[in-house]
VOGU-3710 file (C-alpha; in Angstrom, 3 decimals, decimal comma):
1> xxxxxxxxxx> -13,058/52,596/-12,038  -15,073/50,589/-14,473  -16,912/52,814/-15,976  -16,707/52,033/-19,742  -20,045/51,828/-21,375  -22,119/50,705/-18,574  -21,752/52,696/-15,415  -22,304/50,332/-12,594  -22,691/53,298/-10,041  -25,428/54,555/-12,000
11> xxxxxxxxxx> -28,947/53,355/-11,754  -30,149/51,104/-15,433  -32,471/53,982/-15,828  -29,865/56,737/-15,662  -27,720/54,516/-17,884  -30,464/53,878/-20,740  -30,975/57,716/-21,108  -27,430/59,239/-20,475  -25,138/56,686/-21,543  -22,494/55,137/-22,696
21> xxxxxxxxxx> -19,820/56,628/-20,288  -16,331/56,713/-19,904  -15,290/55,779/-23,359  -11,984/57,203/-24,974  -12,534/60,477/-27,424  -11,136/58,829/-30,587  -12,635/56,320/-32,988  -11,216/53,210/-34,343  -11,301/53,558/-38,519  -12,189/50,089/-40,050
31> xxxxxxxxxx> -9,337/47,783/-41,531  -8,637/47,772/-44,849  -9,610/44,916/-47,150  -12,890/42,290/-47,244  -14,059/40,891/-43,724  -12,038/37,140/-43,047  -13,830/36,331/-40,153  -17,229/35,088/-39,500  -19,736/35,492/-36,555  -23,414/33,513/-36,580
41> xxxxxxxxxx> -22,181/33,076/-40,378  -21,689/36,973/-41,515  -18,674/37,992/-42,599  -16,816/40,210/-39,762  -13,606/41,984/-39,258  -12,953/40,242/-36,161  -15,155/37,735/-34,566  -14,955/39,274/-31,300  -17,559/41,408/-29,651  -19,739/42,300/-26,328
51> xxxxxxxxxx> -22,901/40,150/-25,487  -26,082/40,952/-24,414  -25,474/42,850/-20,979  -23,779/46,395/-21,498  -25,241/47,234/-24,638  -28,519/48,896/-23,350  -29,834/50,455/-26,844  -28,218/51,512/-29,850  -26,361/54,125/-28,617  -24,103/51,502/-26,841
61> xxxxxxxxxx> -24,202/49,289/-30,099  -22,973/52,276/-32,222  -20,237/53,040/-29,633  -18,962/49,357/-29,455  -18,933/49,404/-32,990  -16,902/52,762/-32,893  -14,415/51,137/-30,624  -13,782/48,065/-32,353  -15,909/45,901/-31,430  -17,228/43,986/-34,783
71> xxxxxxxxxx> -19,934/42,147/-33,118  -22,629/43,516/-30,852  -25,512/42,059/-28,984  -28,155/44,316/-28,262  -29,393/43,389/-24,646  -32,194/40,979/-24,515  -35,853/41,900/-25,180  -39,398/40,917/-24,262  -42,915/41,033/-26,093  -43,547/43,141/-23,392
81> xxxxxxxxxx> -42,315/45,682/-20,730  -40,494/44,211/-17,758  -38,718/46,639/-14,572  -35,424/46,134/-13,626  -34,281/44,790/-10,187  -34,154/47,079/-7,619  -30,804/49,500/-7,872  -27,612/48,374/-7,085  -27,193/45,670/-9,715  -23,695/45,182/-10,177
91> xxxxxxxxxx> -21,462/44,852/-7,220  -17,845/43,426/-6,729  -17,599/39,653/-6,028  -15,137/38,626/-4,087  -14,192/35,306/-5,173  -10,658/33,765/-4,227  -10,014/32,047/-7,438  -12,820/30,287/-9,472  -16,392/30,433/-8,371  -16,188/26,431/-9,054
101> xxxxxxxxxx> -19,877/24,090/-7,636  -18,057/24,556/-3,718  -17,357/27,334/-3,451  -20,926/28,745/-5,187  -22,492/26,577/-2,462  -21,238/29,086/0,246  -21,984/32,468/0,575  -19,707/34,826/-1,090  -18,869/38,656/-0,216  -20,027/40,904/-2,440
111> xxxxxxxxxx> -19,701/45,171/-2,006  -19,359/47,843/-3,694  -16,275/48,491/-3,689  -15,837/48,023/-7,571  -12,458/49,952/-8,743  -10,752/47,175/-10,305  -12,523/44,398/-9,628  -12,566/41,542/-12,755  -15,609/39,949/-11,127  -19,366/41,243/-10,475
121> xxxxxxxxxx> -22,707/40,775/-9,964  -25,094/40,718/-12,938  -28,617/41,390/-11,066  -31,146/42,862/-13,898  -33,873/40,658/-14,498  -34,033/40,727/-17,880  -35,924/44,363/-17,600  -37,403/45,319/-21,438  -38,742/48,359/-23,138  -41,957/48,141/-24,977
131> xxxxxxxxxx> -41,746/46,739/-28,612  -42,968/50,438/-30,063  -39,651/51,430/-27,705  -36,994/49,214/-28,264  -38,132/47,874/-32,329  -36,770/51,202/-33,865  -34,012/51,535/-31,335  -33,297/48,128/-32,504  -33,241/49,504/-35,942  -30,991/51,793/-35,159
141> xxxxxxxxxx> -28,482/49,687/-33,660  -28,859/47,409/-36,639  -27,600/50,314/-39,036  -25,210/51,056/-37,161  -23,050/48,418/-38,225  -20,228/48,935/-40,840  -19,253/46,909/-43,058  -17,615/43,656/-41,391  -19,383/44,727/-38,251  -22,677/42,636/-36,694
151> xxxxxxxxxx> -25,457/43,010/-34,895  -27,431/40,714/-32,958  -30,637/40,848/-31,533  -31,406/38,792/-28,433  -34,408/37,969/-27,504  -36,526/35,665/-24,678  -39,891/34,691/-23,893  -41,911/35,817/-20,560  -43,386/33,324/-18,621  -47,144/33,681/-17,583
161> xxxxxxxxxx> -47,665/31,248/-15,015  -47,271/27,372/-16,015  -48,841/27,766/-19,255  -46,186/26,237/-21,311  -48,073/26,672/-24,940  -48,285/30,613/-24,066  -44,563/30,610/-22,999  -43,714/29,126/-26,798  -46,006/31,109/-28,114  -44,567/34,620/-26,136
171> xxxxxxxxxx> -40,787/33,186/-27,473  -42,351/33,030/-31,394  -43,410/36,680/-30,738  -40,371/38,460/-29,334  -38,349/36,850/-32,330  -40,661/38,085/-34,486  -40,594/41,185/-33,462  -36,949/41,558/-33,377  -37,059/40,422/-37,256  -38,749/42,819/-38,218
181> xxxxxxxxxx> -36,192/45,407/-37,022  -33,824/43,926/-39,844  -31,285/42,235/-37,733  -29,258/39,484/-39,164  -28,590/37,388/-36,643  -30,484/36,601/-33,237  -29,690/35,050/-29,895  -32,453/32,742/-28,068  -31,569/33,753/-24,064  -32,471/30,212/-22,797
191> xxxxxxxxxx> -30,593/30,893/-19,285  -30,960/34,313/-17,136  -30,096/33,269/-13,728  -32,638/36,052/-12,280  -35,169/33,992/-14,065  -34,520/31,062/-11,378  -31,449/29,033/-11,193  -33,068/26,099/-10,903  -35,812/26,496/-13,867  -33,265/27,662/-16,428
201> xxxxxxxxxx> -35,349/26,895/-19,901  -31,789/25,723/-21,773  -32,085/22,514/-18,940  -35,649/21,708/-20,280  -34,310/20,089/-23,830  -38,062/18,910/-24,742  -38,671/22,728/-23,777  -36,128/24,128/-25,757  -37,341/22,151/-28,886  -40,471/23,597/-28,921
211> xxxxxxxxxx> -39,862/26,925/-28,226  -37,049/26,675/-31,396  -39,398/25,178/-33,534  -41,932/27,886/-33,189  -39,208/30,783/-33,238  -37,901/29,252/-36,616  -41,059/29,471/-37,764  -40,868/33,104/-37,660  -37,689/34,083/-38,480  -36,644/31,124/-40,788
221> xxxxxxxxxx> -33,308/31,331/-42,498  -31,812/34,311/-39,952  -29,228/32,683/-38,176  -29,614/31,459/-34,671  -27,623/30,487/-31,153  -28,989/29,897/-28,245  -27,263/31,401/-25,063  -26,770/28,536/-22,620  -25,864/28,024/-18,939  -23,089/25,820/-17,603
231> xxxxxxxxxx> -24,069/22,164/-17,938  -23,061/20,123/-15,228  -23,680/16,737/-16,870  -22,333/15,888/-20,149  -25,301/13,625/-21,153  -27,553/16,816/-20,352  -25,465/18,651/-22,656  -25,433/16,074/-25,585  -28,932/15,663/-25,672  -29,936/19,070/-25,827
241> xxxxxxxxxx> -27,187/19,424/-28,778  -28,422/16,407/-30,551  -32,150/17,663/-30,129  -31,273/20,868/-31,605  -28,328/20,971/-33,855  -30,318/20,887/-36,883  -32,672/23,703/-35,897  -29,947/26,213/-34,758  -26,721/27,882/-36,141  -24,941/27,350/-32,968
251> xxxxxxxxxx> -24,719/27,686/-28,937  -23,504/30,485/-26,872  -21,201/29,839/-23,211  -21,966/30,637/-20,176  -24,798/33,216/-18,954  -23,349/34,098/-15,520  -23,312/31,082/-12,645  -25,291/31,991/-9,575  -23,817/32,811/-6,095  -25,407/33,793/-3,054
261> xxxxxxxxxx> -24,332/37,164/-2,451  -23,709/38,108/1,049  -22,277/41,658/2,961  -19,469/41,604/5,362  -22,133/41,223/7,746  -23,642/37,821/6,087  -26,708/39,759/5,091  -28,182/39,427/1,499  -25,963/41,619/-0,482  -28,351/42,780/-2,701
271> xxxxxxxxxx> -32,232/44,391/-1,906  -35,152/42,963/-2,746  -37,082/39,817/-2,491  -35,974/36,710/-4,325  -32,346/38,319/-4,942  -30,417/36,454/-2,387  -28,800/34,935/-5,403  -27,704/36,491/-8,384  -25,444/35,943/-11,517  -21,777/36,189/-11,340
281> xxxxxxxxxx> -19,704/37,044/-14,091  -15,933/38,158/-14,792  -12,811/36,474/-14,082  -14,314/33,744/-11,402  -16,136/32,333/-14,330  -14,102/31,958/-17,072  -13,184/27,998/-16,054  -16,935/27,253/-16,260  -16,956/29,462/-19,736  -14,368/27,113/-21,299
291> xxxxxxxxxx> -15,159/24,054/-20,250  -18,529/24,407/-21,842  -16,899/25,497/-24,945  -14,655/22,582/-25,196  -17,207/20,160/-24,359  -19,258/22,206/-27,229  -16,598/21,439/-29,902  -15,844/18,104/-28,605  -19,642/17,318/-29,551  -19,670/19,268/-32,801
301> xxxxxxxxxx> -17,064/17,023/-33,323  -19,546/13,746/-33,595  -21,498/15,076/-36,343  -22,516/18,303/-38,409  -20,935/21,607/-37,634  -22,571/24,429/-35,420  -20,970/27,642/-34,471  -19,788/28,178/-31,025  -19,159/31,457/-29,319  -17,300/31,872/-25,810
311> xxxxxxxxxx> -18,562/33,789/-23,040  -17,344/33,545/-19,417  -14,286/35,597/-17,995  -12,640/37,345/-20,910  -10,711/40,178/-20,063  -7,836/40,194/-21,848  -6,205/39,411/-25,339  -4,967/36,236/-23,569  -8,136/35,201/-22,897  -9,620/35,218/-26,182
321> xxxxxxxxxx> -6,735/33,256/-27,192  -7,745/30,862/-24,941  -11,507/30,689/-25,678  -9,889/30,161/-29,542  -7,772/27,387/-28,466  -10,377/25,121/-26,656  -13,179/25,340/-30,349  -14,424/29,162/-30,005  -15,273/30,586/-33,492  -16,419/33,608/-31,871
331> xxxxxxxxxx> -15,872/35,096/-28,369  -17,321/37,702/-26,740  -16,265/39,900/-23,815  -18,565/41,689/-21,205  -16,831/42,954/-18,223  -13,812/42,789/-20,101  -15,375/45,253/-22,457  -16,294/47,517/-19,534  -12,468/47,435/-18,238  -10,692/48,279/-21,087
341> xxxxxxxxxx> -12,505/49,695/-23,951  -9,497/49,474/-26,314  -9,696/45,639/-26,036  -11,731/45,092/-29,113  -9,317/46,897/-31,269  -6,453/45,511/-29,480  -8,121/42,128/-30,514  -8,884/43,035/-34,298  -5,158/43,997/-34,765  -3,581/40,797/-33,334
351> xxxx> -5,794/38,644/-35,697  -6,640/36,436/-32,887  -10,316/35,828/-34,024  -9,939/36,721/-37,795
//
């Protein structure tokens, strides 16, 4: 059952105050010798880690850590509080092979029927804790890291109707506010598909510009990527990278891509209004999840350097060896993570991402 770290079954509620679950009894002791690798420019053991999903508060963060997992990303936050979806959020998604742009524009099955399933449902919408709430458990997540180990704070803004100057203004905060809990690093969440597939910020590149330009304001020399969806177009792509490569430290791939969820009946799968689709994530993505890194590196290519870190589908050591292969300098696994939570030492000790 996947149970590790983030307990599907339960509700995000029960999971905030009783988790992590289902993680093994013993620890993994550091490596010997100085950190080789790097992740949003700190040196790290490995350059491997979960992204901002599981990792609820920094009880989670310490336990990744624990387990081997050198880089953690604390699950995004607001300037504000913000509910959760309505309970389930993470079902099984049946997907024959990729979720590719056809078969996404069908309805796929989706149940709960999750023992063993490598893809899910990622149905949250982006819920947040109160700044007094979530800044020192932040904190505390933040010192939590060992030596070679990293955490990163992500972070979005909260739209208030159209008003794009307070949207800007709402990202400037929340990055604020997560520099002040002393994290070194930060990830700009430009693309939660619960926010509205179709409105994703990251596709907005005049957008995206000024919302970086005010958050650098704030935080100015802490390193920063910004968490992307898949691109379809290539010139889309390249001209959000040439608008902001000089602003950020790099791009994260993929978010999720959406589906619309359906029973065995053809009924929305999951409850509540505006959830007939929902992020997918796990093995059906990882095509999307590479492709965007490749065309990432093929682009860094053409002028200065940027980081890029892979998300998208990794569940196994082979799969961060492919992220690695196609420009990755940093991958991160999610449901992988919550499969097998041995993989991040099983990653540190075959030097894959050192």
């Amino acid at each position: 059952m996947m149970h590790a770290f983030y307990d599907p079954l339960r509700t995000y509620e029960e999971n905030l105050v009783a988790g992590p679950f289902g993680l093994p009894d013993a620890v993994v002791d550091p490596p010997a010798g100085s950190p080789a690798a790097h992740a949003w420019g700190v040196p790290v053991h490995s350059a491997f880690g979960i992204p901002a999903g599981p990792l609820v508060n920094a009880a989670y963060c310490a336990a990744a850590f624990r387990h081997g997992f050198d880089v953690a990303v604390y699950k995004t936050v607001r300037t504000g509080p913000h509910p959760c979806h309505p309970f389930p959020n993470t079902l099984a998604v049946h997907v024959k092979g990729d979720l590719d742009p056809s078969t996404a524009r069908r309805p796929v099955l989706a149940d709960e029927r999750l023992a063993g399933a490598t893809s899910i449902s990622n149905s949250f919408g982006v819920p947040s804790r109160d700044p007094d709430v979530w800044q020192p458990d932040m904190a505390a997540a933040v010192a939590a890291a060992g030596e070679g180990q990293l955490l990163v704070g992500s972070f979005q803004g909260t739209r208030h109707g159209g008003d794009a100057q307070a949207l800007v203004a709402d990202h400037a905060t929340a990055a604020r506010l997560v520099a002040e809990t002393g994290a070194r690093a930060m990830e700009l969440n430009l693309s939660c598909p619960n926010e509205g597939t179709g409105d994703l910020l990251c596709f907005d590149t005049p957008g995206v510009v000024r919302v970086v330009e005010a958050v650098k304001g704030e935080i100015g020399d802490v390193p920063l990527v910004l968490k992307l969806a898949y691109f379809a177009s290539d010139d889309a792509l390249a001209s959000l990278v040439g608008a902001t490569r000089d602003l950020v430290h790099g791009y994260a791939a993929i978010n999720t891509l959406p589906a619309r969820l359906v029973d065995e009946r053809g009924r929305q799968a999951l409850p509540g209004e505006g959830r007939d689709t929902a992020g997918v994530c796990g093995r059906a993505i990882r095509w999307a999840g590479l492709d965007m890194v490749a065309r990432l590196s093929r682009l860094r290519e053409a002028g200065d350097w940027f980081e890029v870190v892979g998300v998208g589908g990794v569940l196994t050591l082979a799969d961060v060896v492919a992220y690695r292969g196609v420009g990755a300098d940093v991958v991160m696994s999610a449901t992988g993570a919550m499969l097998d939570p041995r993989l991040g030492t099983a990653v540190r000790e075959s030097g894959a991402t050192a």
